[in-house]
N, CA, C and O atoms as a CHARMM CRD file, in Angstrom:
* protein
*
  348
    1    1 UNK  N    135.10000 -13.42800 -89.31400 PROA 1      0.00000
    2    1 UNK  CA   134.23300 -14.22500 -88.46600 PROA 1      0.00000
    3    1 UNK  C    133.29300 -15.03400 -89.36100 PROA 1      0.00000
    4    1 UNK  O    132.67900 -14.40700 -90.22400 PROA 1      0.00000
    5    2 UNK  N    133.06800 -16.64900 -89.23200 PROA 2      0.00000
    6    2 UNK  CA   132.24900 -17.34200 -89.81000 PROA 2      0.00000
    7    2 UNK  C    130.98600 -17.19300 -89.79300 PROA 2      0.00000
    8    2 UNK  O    130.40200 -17.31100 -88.71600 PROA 2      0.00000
    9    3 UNK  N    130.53600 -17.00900 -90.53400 PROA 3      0.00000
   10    3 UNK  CA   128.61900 -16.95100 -90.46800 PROA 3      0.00000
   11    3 UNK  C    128.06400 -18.25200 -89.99300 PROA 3      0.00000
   12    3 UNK  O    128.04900 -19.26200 -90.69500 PROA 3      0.00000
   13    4 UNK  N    127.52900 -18.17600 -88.56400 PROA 4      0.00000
   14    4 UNK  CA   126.72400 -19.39000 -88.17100 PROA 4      0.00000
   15    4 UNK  C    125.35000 -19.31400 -88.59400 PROA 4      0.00000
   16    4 UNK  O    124.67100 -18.32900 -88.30500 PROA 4      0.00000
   17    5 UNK  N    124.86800 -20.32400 -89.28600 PROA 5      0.00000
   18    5 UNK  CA   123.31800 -20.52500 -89.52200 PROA 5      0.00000
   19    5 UNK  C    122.49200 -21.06900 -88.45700 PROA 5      0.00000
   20    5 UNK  O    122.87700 -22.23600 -88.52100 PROA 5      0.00000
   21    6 UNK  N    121.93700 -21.06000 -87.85600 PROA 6      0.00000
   22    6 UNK  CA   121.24200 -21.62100 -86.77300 PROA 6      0.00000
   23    6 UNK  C    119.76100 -22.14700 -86.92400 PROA 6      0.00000
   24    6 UNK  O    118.77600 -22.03700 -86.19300 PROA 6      0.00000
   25    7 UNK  N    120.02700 -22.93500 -88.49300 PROA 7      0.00000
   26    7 UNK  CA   119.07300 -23.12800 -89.44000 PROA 7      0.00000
   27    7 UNK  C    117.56900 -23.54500 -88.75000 PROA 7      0.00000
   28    7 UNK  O    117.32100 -24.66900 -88.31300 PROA 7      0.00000
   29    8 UNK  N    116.61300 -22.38600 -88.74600 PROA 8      0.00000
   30    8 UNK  CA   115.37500 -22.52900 -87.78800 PROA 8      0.00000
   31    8 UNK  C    114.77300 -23.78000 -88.61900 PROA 8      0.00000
   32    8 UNK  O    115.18700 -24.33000 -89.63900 PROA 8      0.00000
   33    9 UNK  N    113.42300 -24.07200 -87.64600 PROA 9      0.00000
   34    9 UNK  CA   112.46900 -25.15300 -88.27600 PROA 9      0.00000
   35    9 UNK  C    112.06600 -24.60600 -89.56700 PROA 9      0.00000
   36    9 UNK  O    112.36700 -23.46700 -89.92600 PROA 9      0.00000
   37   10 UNK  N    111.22400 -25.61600 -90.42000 PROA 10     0.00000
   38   10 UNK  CA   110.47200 -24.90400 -91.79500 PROA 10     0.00000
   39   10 UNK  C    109.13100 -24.87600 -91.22300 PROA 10     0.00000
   40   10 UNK  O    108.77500 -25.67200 -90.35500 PROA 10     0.00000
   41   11 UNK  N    108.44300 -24.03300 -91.67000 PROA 11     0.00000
   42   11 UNK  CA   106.74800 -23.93100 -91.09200 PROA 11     0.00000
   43   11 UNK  C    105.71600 -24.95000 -90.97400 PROA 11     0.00000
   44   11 UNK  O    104.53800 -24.87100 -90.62600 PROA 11     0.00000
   45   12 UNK  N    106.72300 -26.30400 -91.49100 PROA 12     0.00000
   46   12 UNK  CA   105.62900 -27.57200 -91.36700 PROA 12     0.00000
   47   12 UNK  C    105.29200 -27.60600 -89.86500 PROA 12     0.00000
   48   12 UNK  O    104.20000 -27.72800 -89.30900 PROA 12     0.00000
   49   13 UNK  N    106.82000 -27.43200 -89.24600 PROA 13     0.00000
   50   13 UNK  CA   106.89100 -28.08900 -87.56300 PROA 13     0.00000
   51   13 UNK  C    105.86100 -26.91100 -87.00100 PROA 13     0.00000
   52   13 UNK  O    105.12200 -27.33500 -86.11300 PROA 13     0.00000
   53   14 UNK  N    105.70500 -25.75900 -87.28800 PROA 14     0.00000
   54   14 UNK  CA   104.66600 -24.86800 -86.63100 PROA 14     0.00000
   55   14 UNK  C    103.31900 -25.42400 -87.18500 PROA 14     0.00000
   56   14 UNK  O    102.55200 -25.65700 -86.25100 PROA 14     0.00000
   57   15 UNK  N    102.96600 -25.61300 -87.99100 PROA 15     0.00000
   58   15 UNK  CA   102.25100 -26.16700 -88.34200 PROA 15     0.00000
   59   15 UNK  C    101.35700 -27.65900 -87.73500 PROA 15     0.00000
   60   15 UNK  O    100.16600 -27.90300 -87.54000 PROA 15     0.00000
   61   16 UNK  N    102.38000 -28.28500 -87.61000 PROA 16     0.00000
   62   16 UNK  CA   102.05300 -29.57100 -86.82700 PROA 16     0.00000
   63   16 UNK  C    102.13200 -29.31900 -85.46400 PROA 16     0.00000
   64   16 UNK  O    101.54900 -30.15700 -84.77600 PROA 16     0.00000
   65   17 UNK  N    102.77700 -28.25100 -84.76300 PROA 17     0.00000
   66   17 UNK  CA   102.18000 -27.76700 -83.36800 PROA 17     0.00000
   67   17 UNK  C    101.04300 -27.02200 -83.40400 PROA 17     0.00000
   68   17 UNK  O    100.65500 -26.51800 -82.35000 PROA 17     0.00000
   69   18 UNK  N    100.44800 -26.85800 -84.38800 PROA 18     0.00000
   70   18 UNK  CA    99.33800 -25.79700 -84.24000 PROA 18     0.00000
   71   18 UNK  C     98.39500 -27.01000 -84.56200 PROA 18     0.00000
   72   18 UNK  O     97.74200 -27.25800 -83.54800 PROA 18     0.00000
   73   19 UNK  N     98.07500 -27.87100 -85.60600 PROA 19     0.00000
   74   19 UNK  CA    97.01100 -28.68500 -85.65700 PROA 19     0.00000
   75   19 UNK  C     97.28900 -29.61400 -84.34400 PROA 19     0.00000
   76   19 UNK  O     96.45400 -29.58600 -83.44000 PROA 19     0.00000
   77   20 UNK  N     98.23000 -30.28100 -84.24800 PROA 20     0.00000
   78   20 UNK  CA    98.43700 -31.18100 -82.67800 PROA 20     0.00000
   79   20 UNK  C     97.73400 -30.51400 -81.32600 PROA 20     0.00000
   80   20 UNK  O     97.08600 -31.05700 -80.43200 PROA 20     0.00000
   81   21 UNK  N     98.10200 -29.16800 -81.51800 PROA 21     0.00000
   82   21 UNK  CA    97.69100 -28.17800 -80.23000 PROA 21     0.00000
   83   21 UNK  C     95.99000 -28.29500 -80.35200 PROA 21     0.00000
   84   21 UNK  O     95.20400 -28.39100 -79.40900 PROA 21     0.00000
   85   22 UNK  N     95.66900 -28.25700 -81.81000 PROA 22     0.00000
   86   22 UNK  CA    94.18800 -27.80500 -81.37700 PROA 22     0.00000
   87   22 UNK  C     93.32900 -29.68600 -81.40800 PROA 22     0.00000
   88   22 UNK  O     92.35700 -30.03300 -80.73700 PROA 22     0.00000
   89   23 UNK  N     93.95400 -30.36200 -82.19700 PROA 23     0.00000
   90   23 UNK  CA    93.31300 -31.82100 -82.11000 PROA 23     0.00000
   91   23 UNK  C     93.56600 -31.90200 -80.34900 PROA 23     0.00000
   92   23 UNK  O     92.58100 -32.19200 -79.66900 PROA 23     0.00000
   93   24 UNK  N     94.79400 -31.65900 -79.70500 PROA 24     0.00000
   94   24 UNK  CA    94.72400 -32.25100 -78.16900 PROA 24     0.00000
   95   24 UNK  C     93.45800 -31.40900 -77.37500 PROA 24     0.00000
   96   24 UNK  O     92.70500 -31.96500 -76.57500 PROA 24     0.00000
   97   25 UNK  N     93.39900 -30.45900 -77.62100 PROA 25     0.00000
   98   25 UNK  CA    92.07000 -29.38600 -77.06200 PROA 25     0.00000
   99   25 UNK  C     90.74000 -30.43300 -77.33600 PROA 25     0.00000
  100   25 UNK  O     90.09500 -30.94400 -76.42000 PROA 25     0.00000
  101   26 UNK  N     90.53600 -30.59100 -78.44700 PROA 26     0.00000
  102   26 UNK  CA    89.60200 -30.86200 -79.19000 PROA 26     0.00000
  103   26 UNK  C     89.23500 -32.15800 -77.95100 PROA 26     0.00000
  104   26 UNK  O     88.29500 -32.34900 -77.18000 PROA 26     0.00000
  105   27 UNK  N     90.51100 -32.86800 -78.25200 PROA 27     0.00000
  106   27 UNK  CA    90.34300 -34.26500 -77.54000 PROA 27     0.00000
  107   27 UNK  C     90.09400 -34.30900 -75.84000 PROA 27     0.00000
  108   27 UNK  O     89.56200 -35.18200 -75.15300 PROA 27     0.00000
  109   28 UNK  N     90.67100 -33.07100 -75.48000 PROA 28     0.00000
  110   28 UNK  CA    90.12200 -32.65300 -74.29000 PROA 28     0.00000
  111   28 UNK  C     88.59100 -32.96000 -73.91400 PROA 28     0.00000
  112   28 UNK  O     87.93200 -33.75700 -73.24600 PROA 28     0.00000
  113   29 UNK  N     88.39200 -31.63400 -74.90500 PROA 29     0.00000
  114   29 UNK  CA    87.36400 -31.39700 -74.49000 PROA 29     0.00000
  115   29 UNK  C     85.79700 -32.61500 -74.58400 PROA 29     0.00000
  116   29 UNK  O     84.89000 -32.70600 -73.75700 PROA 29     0.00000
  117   30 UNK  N     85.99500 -33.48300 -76.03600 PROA 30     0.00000
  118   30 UNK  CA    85.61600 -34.38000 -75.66800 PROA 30     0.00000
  119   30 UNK  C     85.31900 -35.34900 -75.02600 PROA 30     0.00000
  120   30 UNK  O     84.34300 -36.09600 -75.10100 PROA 30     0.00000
  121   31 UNK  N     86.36200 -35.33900 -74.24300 PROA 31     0.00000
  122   31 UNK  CA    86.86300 -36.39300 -72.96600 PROA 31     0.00000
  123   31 UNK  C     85.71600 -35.59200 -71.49900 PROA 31     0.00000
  124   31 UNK  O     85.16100 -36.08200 -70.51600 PROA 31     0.00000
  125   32 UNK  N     85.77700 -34.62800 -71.89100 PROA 32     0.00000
  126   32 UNK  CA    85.75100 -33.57400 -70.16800 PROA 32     0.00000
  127   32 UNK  C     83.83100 -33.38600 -70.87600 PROA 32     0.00000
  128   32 UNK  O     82.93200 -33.95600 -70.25700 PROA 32     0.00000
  129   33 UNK  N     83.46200 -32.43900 -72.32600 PROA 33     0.00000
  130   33 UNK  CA    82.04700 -32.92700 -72.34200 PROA 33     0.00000
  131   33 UNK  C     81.24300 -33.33400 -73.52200 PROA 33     0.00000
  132   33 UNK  O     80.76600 -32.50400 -74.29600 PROA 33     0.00000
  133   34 UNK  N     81.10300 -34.54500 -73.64700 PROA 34     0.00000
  134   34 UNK  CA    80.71400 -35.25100 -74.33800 PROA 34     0.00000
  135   34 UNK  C     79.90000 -34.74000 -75.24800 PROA 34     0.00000
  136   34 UNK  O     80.31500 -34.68700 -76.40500 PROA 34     0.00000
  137   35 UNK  N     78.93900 -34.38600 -75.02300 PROA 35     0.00000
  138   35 UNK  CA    77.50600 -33.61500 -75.43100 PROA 35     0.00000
  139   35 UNK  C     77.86000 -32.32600 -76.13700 PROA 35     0.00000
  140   35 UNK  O     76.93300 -31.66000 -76.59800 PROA 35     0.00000
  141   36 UNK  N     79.26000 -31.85200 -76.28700 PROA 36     0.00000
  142   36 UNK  CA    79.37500 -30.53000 -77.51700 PROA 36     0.00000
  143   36 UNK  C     78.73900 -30.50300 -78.21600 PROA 36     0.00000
  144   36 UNK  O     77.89600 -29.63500 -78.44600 PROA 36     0.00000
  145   37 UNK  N     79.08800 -32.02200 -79.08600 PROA 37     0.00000
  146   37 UNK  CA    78.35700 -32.10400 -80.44200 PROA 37     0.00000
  147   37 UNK  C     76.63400 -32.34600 -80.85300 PROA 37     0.00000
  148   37 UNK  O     75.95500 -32.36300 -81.87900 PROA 37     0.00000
  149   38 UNK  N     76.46600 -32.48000 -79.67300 PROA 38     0.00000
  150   38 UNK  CA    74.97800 -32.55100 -79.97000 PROA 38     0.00000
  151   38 UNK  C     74.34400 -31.17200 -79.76600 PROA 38     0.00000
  152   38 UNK  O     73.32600 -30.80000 -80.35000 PROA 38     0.00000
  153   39 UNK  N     75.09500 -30.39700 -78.81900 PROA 39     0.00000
  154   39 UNK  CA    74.78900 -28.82600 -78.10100 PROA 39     0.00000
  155   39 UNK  C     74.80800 -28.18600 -79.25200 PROA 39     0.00000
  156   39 UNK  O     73.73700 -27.82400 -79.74000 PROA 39     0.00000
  157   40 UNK  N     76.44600 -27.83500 -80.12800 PROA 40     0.00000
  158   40 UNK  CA    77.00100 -27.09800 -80.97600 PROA 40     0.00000
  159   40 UNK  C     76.20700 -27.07400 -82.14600 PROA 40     0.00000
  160   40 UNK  O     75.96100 -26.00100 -82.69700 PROA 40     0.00000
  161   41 UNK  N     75.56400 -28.70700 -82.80300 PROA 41     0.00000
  162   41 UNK  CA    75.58800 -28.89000 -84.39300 PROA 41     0.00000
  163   41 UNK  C     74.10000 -29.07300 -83.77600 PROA 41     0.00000
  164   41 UNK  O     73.39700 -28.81400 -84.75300 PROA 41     0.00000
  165   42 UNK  N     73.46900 -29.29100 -83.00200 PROA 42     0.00000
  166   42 UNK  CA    72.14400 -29.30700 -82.82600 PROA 42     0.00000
  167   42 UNK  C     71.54500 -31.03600 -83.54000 PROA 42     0.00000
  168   42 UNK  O     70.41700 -31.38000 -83.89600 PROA 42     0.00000
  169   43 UNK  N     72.77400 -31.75600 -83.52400 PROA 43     0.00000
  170   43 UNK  CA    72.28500 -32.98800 -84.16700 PROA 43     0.00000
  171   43 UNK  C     72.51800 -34.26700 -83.22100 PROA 43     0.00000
  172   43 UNK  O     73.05300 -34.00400 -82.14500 PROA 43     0.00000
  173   44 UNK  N     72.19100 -35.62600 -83.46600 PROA 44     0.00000
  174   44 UNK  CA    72.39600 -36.44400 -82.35600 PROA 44     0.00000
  175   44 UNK  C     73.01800 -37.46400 -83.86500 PROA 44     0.00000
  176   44 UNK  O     72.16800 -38.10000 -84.49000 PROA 44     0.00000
  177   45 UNK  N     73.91400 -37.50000 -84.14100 PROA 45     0.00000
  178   45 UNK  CA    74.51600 -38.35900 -84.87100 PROA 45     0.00000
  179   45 UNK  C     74.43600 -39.66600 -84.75000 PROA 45     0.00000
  180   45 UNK  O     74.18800 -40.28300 -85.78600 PROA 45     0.00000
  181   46 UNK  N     74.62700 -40.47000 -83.43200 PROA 46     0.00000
  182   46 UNK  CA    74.67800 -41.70600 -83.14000 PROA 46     0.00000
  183   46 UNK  C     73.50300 -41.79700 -81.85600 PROA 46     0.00000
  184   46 UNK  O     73.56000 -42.61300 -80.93600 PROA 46     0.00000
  185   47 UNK  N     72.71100 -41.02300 -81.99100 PROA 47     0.00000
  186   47 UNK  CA    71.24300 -41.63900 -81.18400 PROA 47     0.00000
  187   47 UNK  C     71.24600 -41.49200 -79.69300 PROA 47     0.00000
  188   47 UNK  O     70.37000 -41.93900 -78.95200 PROA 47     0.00000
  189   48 UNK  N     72.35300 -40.79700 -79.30400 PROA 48     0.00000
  190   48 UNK  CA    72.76000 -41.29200 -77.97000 PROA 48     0.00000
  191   48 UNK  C     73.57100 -42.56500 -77.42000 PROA 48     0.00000
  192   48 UNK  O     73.84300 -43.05000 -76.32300 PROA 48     0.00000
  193   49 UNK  N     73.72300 -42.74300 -78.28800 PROA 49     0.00000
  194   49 UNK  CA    74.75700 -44.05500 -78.28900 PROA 49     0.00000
  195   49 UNK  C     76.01900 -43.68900 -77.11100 PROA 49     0.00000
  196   49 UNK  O     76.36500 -44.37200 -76.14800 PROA 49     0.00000
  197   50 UNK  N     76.46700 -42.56400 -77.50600 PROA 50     0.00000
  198   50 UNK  CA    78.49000 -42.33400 -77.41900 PROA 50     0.00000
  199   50 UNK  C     79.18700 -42.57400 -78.38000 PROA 50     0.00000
  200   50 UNK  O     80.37100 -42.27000 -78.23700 PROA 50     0.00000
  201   51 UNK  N     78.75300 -43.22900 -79.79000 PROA 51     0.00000
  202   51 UNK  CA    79.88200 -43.72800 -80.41300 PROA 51     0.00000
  203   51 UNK  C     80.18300 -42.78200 -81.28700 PROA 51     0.00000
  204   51 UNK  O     80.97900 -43.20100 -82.12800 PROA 51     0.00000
  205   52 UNK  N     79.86300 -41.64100 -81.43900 PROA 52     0.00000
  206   52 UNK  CA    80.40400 -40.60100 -82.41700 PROA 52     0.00000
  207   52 UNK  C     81.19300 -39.71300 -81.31500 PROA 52     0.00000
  208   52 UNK  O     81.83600 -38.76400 -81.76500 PROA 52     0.00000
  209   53 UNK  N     81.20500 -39.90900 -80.03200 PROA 53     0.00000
  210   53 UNK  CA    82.01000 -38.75800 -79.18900 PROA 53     0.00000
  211   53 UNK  C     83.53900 -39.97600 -79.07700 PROA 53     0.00000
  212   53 UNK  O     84.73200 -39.67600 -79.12500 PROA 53     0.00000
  213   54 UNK  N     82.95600 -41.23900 -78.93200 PROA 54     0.00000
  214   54 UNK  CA    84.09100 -42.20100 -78.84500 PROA 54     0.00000
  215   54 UNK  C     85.59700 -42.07300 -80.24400 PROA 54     0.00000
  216   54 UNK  O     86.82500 -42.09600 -80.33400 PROA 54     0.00000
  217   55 UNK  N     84.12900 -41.91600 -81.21300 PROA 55     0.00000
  218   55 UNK  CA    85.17000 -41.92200 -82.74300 PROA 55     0.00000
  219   55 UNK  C     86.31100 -40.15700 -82.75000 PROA 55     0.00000
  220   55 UNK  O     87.45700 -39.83200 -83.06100 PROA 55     0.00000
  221   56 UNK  N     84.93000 -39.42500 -82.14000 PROA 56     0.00000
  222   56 UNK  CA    86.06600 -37.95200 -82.24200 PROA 56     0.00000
  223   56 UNK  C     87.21000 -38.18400 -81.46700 PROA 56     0.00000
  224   56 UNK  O     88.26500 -37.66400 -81.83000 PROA 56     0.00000
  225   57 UNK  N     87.17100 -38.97000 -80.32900 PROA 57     0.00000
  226   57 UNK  CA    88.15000 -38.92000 -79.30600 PROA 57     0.00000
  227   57 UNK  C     89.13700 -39.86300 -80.13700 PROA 57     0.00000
  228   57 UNK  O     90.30000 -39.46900 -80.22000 PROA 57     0.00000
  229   58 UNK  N     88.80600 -41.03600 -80.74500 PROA 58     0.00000
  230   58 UNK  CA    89.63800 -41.73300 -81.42000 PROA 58     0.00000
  231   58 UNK  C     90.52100 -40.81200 -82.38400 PROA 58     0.00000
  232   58 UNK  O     91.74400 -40.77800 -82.25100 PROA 58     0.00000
  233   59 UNK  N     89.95800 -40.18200 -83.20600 PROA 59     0.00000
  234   59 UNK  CA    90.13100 -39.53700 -84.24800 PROA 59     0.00000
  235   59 UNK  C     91.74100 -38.35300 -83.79400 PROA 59     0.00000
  236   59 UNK  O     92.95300 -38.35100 -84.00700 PROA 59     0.00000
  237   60 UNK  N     90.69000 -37.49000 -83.07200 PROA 60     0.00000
  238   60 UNK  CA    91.93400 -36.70800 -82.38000 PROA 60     0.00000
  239   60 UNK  C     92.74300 -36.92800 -81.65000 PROA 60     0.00000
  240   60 UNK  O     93.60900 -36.08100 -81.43300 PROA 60     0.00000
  241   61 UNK  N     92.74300 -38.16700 -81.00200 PROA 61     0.00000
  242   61 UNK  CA    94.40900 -38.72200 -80.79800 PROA 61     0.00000
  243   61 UNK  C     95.20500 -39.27800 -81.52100 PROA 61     0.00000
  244   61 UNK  O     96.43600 -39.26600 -81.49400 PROA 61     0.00000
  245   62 UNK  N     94.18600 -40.00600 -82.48500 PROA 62     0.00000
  246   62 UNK  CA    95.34100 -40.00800 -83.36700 PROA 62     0.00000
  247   62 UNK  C     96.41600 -38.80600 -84.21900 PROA 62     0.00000
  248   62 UNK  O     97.62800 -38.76400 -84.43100 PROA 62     0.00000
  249   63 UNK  N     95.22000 -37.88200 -84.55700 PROA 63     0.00000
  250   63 UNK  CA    95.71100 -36.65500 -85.02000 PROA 63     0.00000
  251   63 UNK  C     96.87700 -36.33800 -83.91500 PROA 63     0.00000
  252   63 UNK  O     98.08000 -36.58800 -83.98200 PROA 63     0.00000
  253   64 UNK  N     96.34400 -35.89000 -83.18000 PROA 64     0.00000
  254   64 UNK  CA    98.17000 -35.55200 -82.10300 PROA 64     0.00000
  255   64 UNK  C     98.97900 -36.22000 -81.96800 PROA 64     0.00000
  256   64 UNK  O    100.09200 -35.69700 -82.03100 PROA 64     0.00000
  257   65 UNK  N     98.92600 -37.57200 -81.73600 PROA 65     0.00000
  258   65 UNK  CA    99.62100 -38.15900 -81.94600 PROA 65     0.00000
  259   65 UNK  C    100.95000 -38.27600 -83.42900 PROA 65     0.00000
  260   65 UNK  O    102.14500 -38.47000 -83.65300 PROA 65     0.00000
  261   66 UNK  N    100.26500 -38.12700 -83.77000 PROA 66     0.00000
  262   66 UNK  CA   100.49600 -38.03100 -85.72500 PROA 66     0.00000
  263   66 UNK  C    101.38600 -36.29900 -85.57700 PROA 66     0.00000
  264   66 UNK  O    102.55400 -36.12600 -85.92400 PROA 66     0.00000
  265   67 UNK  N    100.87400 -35.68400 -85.24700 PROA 67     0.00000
  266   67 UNK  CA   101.16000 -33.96400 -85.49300 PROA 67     0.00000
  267   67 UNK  C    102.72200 -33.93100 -84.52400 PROA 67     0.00000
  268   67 UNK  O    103.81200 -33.56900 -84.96700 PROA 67     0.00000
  269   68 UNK  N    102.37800 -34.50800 -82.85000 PROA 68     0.00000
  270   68 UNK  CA   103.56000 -34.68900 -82.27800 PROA 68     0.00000
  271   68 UNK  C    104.57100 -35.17100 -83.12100 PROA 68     0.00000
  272   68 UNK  O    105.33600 -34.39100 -83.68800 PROA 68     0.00000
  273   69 UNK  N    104.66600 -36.75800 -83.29800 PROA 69     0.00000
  274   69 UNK  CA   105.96400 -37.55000 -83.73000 PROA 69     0.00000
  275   69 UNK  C    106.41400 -36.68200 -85.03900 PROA 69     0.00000
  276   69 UNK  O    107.60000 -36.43000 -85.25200 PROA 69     0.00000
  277   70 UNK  N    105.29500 -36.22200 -85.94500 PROA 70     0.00000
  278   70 UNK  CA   105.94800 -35.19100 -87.32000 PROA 70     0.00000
  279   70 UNK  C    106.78200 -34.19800 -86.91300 PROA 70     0.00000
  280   70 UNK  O    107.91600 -34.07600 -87.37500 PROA 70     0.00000
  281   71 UNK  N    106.15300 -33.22000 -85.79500 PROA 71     0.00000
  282   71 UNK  CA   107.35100 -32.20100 -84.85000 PROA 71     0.00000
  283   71 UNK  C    108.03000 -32.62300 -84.76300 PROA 71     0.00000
  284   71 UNK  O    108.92800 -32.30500 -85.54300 PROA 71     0.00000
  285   72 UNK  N    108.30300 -33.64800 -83.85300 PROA 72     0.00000
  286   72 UNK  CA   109.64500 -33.88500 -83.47900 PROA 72     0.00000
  287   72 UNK  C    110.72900 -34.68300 -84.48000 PROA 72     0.00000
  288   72 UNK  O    111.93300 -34.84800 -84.28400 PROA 72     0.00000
  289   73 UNK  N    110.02800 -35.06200 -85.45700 PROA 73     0.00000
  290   73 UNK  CA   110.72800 -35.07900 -86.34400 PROA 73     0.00000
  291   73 UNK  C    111.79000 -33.55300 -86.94700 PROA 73     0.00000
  292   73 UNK  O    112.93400 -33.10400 -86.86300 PROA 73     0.00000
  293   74 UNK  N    110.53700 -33.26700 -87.51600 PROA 74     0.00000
  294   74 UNK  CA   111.11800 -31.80300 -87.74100 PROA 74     0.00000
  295   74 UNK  C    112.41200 -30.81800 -86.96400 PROA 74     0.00000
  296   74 UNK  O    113.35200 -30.21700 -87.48600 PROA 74     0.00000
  297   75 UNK  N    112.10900 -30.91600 -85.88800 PROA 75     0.00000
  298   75 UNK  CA   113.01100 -30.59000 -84.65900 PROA 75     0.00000
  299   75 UNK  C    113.97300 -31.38300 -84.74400 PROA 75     0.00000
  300   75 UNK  O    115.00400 -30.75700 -84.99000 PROA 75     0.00000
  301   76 UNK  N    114.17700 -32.76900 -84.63400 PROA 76     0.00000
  302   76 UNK  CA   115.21300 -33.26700 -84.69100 PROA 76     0.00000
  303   76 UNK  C    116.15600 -32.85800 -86.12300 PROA 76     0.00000
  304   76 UNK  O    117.34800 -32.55100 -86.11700 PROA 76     0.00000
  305   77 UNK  N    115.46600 -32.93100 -87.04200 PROA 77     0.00000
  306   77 UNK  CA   115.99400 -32.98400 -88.77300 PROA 77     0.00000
  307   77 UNK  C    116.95500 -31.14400 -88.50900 PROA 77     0.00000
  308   77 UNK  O    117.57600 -30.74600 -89.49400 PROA 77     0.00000
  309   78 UNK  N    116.96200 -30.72500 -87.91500 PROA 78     0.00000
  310   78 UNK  CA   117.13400 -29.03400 -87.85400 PROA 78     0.00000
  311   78 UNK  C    118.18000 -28.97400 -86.51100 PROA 78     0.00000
  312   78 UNK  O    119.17700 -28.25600 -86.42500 PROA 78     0.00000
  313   79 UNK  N    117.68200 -29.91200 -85.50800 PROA 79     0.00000
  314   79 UNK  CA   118.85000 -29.88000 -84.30800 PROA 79     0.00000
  315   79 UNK  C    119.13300 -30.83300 -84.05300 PROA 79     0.00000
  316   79 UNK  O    118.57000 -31.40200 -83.11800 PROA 79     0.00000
  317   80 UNK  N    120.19600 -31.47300 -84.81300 PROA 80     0.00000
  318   80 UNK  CA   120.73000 -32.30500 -84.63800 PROA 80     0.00000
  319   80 UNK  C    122.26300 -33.05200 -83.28200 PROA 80     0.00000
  320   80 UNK  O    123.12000 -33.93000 -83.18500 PROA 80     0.00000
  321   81 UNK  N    121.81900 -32.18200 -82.74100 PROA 81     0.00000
  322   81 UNK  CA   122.97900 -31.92600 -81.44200 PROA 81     0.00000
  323   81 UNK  C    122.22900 -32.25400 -80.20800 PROA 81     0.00000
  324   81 UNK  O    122.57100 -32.73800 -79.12900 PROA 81     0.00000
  325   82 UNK  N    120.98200 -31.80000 -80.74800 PROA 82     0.00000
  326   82 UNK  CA   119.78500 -31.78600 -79.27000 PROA 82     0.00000
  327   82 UNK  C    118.86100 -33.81700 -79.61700 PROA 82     0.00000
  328   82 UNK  O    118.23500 -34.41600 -78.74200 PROA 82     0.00000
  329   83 UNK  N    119.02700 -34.18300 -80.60100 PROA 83     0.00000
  330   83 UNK  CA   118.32300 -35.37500 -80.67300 PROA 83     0.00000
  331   83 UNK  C    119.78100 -36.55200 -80.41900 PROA 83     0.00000
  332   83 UNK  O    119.55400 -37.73100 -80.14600 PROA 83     0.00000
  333   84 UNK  N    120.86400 -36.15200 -80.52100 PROA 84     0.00000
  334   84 UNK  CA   121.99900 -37.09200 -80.21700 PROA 84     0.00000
  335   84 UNK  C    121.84900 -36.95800 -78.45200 PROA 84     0.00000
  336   84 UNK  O    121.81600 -38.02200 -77.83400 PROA 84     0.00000
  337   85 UNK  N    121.76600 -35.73800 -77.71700 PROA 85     0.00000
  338   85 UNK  CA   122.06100 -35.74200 -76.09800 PROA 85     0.00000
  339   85 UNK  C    120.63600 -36.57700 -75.74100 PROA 85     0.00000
  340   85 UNK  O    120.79900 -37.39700 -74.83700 PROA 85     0.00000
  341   86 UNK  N    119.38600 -36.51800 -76.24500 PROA 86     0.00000
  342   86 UNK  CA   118.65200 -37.74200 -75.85000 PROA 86     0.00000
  343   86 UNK  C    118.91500 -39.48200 -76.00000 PROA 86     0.00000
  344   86 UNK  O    118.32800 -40.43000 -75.47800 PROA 86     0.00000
  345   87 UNK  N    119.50400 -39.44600 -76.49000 PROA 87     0.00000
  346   87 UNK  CA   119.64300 -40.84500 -76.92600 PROA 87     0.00000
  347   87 UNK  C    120.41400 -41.67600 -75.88600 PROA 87     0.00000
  348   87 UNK  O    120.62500 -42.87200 -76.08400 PROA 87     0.00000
């Protein structure tokens, strides 16, 4: 009987679900309450402005964004049977 490899991901792709997972939280929660960062760090960075809750929100979508498309890279590079039936 042939030995099938069923060659798993390498720990980058866990990896990039675990920072993606927590930047989308992050970005959540920014979105839902603004005022963490002034609560948490006890500081007002941008005066009351918004523009440092604007930049985190910027920031961490990009990060997921970025962490997603690297997964699925990864995923695809490893299952290559499962990224041909999307196409």
């Amino acid at each position: 009987m042939p030995f099938h490899d069923e060659s798993p991901v390498r720990p980058r792709f866990w990896l990039e679900i675990a920072l993606g997972s927590l930047s989308g939280l992050l970005l959540l929660i920014t979105l839902a309450w603004p005022d963490w960062i002034e609560l948490l760090l006890g500081l007002d960075p941008d005066a009351g402005s918004g523009a440092a809750e604007w930049l985190v929100v910027a920031i961490t979508a990009t990060a997921t964004a970025v962490c997603a498309l690297g997964a699925r890279t990864e995923w695809r590079r490893h299952h290559p049977a499962a990224a041909r039936a999307t196409r």
